[in-house]
HTML snippet that shows the backbone in 3Dmol.js (N, CA, C, O; Angstrom):
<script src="https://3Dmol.org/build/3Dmol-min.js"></script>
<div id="view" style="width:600px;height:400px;position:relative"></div>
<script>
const pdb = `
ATOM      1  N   UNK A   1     -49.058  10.490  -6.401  1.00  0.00           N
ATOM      2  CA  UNK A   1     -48.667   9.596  -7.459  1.00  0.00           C
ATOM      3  C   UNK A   1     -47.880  10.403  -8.485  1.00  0.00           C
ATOM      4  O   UNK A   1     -48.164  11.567  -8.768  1.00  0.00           O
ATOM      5  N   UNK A   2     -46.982   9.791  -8.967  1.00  0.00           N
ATOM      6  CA  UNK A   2     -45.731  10.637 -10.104  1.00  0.00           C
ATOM      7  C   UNK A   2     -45.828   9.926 -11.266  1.00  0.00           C
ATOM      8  O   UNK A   2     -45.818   8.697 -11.200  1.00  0.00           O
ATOM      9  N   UNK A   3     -45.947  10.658 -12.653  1.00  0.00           N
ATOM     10  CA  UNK A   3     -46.183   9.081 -13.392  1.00  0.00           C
ATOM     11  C   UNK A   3     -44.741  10.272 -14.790  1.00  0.00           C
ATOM     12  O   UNK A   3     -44.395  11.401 -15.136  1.00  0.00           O
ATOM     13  N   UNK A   4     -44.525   8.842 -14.982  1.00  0.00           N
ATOM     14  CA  UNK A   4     -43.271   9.301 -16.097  1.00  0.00           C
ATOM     15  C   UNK A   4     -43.968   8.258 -17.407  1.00  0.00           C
ATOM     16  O   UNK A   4     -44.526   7.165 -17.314  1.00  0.00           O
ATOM     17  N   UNK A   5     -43.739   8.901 -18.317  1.00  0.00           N
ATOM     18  CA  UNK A   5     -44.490   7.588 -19.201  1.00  0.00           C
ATOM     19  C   UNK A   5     -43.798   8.385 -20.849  1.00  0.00           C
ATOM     20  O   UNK A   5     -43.526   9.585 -20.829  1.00  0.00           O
ATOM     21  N   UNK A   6     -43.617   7.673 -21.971  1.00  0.00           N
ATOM     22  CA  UNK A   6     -43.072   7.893 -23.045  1.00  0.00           C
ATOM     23  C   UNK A   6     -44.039   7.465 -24.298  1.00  0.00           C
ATOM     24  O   UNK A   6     -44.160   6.309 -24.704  1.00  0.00           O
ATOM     25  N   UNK A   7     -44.695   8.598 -24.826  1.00  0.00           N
ATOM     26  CA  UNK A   7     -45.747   7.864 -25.553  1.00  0.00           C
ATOM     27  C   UNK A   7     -45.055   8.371 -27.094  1.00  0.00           C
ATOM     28  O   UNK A   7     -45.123   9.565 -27.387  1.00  0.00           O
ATOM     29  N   UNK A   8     -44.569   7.644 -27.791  1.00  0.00           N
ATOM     30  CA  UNK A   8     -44.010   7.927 -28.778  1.00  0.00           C
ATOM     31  C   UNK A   8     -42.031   8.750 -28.467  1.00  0.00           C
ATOM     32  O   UNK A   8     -41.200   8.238 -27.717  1.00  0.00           O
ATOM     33  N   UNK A   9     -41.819   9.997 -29.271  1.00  0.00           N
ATOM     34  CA  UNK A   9     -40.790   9.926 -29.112  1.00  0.00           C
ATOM     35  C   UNK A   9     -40.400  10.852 -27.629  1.00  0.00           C
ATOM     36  O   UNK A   9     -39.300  10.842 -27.076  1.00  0.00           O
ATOM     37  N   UNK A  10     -41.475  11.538 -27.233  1.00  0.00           N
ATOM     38  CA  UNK A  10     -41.663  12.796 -25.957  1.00  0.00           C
ATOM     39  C   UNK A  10     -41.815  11.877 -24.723  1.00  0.00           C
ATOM     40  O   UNK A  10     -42.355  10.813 -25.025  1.00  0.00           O
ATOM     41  N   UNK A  11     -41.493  11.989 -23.427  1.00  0.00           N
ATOM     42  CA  UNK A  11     -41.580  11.414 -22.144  1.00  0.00           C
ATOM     43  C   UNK A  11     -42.363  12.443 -21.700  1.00  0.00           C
ATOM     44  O   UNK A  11     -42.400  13.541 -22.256  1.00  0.00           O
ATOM     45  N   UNK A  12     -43.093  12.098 -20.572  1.00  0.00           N
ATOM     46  CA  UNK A  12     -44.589  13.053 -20.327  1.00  0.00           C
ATOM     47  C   UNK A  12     -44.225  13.027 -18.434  1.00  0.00           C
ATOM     48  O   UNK A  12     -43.653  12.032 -17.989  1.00  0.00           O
ATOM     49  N   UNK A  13     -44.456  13.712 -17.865  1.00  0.00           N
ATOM     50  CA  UNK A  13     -44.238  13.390 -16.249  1.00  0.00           C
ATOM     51  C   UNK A  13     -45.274  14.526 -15.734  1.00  0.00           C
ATOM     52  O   UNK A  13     -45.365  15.710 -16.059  1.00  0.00           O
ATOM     53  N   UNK A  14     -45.961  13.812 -14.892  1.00  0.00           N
ATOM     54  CA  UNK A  14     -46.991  14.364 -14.045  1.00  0.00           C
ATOM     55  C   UNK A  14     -47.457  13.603 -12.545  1.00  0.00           C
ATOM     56  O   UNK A  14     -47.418  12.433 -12.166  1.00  0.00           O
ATOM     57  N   UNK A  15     -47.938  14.956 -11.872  1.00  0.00           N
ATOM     58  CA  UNK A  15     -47.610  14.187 -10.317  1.00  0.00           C
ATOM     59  C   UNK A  15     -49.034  14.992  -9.946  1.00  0.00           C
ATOM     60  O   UNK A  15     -49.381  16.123 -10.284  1.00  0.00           O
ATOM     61  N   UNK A  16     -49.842  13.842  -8.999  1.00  0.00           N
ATOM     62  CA  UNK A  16     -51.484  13.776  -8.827  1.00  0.00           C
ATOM     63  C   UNK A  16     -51.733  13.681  -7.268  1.00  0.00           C
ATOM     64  O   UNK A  16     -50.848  13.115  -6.626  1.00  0.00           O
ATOM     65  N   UNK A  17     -52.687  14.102  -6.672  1.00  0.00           N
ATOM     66  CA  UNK A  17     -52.723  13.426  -4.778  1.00  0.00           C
ATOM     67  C   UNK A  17     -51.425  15.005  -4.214  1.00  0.00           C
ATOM     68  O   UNK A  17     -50.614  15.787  -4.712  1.00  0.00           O
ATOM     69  N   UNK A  18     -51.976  14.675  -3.036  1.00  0.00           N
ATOM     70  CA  UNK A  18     -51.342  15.782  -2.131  1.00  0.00           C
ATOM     71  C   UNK A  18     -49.531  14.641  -1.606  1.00  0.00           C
ATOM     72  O   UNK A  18     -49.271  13.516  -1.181  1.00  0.00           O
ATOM     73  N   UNK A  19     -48.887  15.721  -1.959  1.00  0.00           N
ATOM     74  CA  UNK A  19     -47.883  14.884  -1.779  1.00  0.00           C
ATOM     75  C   UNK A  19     -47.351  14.772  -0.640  1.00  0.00           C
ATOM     76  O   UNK A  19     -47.950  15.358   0.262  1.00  0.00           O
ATOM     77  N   UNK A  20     -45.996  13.962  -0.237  1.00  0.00           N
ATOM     78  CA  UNK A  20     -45.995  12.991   1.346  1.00  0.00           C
ATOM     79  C   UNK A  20     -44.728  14.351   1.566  1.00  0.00           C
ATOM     80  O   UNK A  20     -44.086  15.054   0.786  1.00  0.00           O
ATOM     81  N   UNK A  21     -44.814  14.236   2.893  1.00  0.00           N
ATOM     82  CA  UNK A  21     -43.879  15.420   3.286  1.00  0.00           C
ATOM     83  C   UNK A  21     -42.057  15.343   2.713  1.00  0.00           C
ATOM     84  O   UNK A  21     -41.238  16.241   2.515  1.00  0.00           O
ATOM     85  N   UNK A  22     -41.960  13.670   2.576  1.00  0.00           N
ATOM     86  CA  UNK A  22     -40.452  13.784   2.066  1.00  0.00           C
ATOM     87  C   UNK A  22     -40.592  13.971   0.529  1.00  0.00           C
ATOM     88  O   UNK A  22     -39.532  13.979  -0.098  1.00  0.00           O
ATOM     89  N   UNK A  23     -41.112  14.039   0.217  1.00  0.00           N
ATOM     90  CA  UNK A  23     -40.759  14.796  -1.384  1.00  0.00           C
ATOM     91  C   UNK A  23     -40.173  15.850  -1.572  1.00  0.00           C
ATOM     92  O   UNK A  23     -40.291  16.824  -0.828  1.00  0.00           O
ATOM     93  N   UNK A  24     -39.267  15.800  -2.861  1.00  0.00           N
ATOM     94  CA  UNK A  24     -38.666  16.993  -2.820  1.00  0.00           C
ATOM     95  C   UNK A  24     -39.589  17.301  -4.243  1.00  0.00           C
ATOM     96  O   UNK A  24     -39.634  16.406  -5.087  1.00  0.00           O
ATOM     97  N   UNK A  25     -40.199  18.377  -4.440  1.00  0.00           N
ATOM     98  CA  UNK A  25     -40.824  18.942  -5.003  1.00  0.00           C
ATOM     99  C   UNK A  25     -40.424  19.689  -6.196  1.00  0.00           C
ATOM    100  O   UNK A  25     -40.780  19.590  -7.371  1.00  0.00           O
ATOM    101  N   UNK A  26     -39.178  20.852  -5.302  1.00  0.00           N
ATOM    102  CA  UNK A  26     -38.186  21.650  -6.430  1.00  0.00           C
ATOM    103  C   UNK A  26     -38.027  20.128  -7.535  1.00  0.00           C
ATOM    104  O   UNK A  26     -38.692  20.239  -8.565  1.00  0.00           O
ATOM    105  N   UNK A  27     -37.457  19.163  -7.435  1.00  0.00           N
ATOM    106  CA  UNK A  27     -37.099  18.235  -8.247  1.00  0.00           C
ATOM    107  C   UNK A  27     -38.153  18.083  -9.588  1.00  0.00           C
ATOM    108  O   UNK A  27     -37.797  17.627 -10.675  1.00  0.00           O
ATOM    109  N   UNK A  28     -39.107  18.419  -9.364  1.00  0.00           N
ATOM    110  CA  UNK A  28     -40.089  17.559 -10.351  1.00  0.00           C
ATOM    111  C   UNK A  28     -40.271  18.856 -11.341  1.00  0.00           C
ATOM    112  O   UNK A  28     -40.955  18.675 -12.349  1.00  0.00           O
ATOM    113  N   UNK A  29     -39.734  20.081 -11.129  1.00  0.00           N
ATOM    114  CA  UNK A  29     -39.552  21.177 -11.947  1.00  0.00           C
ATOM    115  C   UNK A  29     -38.208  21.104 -13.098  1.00  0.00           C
ATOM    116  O   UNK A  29     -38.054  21.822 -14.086  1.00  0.00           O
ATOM    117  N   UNK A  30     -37.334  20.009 -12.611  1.00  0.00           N
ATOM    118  CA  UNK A  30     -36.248  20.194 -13.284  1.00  0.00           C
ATOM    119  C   UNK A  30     -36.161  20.217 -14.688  1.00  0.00           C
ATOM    120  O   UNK A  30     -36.308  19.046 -15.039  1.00  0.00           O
ATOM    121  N   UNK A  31     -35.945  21.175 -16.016  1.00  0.00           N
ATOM    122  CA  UNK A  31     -36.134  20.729 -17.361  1.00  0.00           C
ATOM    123  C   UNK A  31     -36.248  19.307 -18.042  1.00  0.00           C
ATOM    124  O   UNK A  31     -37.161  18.673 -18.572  1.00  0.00           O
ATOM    125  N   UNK A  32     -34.816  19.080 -17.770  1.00  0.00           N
ATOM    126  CA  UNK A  32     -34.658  17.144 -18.273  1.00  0.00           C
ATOM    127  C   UNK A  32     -35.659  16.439 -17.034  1.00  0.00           C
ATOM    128  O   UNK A  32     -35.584  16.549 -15.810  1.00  0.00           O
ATOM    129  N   UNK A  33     -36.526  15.745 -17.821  1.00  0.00           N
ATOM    130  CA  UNK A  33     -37.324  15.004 -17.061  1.00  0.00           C
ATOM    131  C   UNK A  33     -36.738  13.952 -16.654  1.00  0.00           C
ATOM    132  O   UNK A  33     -37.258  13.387 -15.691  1.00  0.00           O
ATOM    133  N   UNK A  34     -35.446  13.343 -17.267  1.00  0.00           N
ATOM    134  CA  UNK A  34     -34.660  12.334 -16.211  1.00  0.00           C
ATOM    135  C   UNK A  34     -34.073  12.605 -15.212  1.00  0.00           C
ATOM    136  O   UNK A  34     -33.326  11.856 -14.582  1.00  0.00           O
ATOM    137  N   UNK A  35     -34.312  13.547 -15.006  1.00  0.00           N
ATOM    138  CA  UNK A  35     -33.458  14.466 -13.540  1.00  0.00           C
ATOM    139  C   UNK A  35     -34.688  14.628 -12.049  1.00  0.00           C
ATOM    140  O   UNK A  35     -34.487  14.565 -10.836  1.00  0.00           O
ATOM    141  N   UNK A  36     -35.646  14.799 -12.668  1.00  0.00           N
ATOM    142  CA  UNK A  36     -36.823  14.746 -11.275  1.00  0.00           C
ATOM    143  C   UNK A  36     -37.097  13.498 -10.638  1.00  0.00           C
ATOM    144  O   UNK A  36     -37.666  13.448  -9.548  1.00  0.00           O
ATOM    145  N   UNK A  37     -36.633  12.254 -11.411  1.00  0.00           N
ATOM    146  CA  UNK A  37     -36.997  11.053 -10.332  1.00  0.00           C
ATOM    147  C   UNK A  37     -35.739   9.512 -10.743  1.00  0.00           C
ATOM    148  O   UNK A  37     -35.751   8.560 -11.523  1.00  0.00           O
ATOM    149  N   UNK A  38     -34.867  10.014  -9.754  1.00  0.00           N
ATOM    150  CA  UNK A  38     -33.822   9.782 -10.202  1.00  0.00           C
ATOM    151  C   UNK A  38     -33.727   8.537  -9.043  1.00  0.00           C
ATOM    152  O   UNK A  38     -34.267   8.441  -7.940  1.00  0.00           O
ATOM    153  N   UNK A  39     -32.822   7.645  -9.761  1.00  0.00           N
ATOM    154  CA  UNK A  39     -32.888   6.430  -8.537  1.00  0.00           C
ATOM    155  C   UNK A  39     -32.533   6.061  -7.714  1.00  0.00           C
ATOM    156  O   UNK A  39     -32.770   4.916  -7.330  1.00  0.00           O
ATOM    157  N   UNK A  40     -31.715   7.011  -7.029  1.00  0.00           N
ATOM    158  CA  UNK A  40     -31.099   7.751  -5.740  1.00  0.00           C
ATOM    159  C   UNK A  40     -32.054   8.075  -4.797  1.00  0.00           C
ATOM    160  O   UNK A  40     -32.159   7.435  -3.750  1.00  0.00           O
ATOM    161  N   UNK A  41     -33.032   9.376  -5.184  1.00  0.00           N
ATOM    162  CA  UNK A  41     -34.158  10.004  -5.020  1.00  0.00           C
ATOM    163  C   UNK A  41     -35.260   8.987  -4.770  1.00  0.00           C
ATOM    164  O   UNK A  41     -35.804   9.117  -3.674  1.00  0.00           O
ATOM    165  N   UNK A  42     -35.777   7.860  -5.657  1.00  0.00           N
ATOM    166  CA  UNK A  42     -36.825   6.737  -5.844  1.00  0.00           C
ATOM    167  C   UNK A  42     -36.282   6.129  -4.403  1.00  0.00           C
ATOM    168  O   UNK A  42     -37.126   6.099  -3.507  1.00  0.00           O
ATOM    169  N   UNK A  43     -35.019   5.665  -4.108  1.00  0.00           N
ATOM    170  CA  UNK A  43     -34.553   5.239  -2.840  1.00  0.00           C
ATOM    171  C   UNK A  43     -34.535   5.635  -1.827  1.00  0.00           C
ATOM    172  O   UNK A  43     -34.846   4.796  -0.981  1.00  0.00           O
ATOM    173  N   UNK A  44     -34.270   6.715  -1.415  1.00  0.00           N
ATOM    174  CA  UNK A  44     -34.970   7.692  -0.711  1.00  0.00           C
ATOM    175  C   UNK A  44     -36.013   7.756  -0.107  1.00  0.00           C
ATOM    176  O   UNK A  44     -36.141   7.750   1.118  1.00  0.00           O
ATOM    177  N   UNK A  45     -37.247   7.856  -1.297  1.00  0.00           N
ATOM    178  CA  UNK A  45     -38.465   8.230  -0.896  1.00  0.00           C
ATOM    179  C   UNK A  45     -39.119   6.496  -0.298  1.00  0.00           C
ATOM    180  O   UNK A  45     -40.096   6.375   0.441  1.00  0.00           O
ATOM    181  N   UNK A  46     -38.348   5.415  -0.808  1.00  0.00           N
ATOM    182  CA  UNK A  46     -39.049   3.933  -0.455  1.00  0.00           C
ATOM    183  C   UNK A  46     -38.374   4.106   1.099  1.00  0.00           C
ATOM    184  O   UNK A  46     -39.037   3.694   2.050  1.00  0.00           O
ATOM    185  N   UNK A  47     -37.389   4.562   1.273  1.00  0.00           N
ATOM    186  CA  UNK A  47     -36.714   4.574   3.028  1.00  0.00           C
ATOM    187  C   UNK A  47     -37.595   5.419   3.698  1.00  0.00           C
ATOM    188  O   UNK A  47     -38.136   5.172   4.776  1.00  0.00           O
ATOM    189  N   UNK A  48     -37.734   6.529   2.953  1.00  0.00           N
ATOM    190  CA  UNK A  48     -39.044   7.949   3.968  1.00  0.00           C
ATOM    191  C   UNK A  48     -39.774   6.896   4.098  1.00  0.00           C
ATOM    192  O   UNK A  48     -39.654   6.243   5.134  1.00  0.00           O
ATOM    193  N   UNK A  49     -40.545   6.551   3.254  1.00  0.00           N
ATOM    194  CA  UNK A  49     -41.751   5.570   3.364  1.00  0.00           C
ATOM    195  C   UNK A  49     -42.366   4.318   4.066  1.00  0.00           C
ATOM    196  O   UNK A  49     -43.488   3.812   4.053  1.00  0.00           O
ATOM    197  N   UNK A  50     -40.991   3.967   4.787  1.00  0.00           N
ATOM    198  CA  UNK A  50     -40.624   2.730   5.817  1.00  0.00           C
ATOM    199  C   UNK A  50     -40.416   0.967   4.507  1.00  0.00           C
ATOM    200  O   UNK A  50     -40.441  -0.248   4.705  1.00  0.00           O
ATOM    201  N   UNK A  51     -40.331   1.383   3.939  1.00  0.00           N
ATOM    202  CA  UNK A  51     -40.209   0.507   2.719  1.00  0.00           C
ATOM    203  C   UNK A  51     -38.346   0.127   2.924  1.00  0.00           C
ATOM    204  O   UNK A  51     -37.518   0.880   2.413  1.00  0.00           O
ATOM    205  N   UNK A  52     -37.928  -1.106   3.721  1.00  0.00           N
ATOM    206  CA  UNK A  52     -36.609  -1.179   3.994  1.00  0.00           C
ATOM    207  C   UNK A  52     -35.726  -2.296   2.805  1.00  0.00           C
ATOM    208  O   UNK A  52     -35.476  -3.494   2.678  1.00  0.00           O
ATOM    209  N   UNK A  53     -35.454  -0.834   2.011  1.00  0.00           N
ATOM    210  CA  UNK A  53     -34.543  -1.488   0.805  1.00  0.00           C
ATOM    211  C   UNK A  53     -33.422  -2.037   1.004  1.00  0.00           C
ATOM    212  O   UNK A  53     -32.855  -2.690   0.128  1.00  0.00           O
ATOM    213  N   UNK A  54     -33.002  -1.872   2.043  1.00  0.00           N
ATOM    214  CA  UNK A  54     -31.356  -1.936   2.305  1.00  0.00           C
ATOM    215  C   UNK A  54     -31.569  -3.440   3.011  1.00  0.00           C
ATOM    216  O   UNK A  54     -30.500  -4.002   3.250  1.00  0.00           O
ATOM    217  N   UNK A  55     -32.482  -4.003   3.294  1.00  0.00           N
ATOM    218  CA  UNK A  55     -32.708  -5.551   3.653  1.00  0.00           C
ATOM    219  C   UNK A  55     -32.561  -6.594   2.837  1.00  0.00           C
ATOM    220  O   UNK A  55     -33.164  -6.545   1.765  1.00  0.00           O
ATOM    221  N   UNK A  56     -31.826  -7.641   3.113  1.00  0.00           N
ATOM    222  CA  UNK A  56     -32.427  -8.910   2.024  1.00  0.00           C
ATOM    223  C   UNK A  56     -33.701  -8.778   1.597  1.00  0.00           C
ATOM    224  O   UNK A  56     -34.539  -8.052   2.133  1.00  0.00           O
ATOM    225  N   UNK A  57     -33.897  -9.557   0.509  1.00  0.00           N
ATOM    226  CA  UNK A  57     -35.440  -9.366   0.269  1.00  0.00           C
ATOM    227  C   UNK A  57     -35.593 -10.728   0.606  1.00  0.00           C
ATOM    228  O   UNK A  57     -34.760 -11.621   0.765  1.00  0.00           O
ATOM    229  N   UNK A  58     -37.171 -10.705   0.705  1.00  0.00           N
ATOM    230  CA  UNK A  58     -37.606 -12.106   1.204  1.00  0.00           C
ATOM    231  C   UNK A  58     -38.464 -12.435  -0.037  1.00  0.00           C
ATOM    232  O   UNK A  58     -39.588 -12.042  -0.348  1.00  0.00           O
ATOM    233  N   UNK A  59     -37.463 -13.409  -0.757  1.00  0.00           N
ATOM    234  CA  UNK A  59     -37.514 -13.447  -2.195  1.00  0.00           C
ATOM    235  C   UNK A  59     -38.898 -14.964  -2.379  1.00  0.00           C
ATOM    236  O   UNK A  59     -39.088 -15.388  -3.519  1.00  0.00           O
ATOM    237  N   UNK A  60     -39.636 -15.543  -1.291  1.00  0.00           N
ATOM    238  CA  UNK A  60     -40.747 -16.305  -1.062  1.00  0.00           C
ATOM    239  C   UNK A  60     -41.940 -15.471  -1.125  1.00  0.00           C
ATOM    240  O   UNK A  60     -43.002 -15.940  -1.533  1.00  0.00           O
ATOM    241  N   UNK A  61     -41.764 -13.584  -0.533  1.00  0.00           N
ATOM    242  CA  UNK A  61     -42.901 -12.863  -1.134  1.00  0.00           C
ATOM    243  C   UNK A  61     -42.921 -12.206  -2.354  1.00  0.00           C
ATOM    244  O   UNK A  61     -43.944 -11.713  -2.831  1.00  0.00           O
ATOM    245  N   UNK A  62     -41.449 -12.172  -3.057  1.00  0.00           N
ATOM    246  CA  UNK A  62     -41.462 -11.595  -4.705  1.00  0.00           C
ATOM    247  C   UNK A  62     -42.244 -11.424  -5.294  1.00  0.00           C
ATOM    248  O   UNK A  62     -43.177 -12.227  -5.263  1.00  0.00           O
ATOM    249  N   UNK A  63     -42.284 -10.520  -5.975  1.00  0.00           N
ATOM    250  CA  UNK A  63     -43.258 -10.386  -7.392  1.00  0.00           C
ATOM    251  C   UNK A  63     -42.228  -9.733  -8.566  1.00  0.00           C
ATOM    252  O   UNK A  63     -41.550  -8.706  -8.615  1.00  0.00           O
ATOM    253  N   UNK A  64     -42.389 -10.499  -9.189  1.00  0.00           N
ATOM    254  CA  UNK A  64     -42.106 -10.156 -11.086  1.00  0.00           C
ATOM    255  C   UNK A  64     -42.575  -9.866 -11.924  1.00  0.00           C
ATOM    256  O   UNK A  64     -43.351 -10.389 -12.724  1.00  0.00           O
ATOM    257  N   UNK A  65     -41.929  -8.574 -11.758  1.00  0.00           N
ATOM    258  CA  UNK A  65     -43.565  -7.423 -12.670  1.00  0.00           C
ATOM    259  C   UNK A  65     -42.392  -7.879 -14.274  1.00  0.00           C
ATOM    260  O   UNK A  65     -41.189  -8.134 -14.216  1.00  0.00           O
ATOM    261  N   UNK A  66     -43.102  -7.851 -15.301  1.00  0.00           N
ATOM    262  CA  UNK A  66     -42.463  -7.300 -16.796  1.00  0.00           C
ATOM    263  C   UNK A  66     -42.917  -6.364 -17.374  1.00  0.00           C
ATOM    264  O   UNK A  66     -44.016  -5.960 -16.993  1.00  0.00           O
ATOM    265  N   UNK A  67     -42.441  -5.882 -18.166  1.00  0.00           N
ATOM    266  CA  UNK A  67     -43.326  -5.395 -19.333  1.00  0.00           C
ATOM    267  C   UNK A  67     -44.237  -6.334 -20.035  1.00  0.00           C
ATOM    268  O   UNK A  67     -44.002  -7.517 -20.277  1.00  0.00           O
ATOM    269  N   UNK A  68     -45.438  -5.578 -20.370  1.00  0.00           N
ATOM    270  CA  UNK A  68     -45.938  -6.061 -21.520  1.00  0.00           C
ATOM    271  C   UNK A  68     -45.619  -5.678 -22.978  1.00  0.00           C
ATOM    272  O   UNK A  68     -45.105  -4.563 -23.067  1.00  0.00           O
ATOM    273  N   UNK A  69     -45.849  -6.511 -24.467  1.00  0.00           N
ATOM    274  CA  UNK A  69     -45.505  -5.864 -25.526  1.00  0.00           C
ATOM    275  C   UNK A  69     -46.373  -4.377 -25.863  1.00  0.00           C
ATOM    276  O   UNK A  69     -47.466  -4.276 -25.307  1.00  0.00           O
ATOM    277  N   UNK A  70     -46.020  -3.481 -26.558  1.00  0.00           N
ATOM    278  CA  UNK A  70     -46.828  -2.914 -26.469  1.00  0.00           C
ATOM    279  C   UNK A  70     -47.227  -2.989 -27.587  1.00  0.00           C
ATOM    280  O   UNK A  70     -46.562  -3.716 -28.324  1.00  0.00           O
ATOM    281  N   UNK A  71     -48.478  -2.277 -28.202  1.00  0.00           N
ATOM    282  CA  UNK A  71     -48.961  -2.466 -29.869  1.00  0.00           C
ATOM    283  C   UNK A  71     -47.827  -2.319 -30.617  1.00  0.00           C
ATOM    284  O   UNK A  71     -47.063  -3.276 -30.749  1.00  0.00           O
ATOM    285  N   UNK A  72     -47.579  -1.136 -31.185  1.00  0.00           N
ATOM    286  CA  UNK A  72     -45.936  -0.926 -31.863  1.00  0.00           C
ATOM    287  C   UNK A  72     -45.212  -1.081 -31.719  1.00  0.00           C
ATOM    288  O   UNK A  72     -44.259  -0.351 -31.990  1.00  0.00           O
ATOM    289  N   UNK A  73     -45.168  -2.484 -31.023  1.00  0.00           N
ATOM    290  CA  UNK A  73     -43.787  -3.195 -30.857  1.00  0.00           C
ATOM    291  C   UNK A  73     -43.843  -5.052 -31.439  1.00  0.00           C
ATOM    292  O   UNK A  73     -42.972  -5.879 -31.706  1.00  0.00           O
ATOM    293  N   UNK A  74     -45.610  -5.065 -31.426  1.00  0.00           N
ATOM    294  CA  UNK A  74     -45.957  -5.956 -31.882  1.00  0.00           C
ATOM    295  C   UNK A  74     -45.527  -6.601 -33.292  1.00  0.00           C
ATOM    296  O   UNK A  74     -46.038  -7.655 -33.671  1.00  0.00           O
TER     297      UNK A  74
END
`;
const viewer = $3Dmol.createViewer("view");
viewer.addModel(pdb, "pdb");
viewer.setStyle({}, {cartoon: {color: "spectrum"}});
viewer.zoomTo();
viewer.render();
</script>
């Protein structure tokens, strides 16, 4: 699991669990934390994964995630 998360003005990234062989690893070292999970890379790893992005979606099983508000935004 990789988690990127922004709690105030700092972005935080940390990665948990033994990871899957297509990961690229060097990546998650990179200084700028927008550079280790990039959405090129995120695409990638859903294709390693058998997750077939490049398909229509079959928009009858969708899900529509949002955000929620968060307190300080309230």
């Amino acid at each position: 699991m990789v988690t990127v998360a922004r709690d105030g003005s700092r972005w935080s990234f940390s990665g948990f669990g033994e990871p899957f062989e297509f990961e690229q690893l060097e990546r998650y070292k990179a200084r700028l934390i927008k550079k280790r999970l990039t959405p090129e890379v995120l695409c990638q790893y859903l294709a390693d994964y058998g997750i077939p992005i490049e398909d229509s979606p079959d928009w009858g099983r969708a899900v529509l995630l949002e955000p929620l508000p968060l307190p300080w935004d309230v």
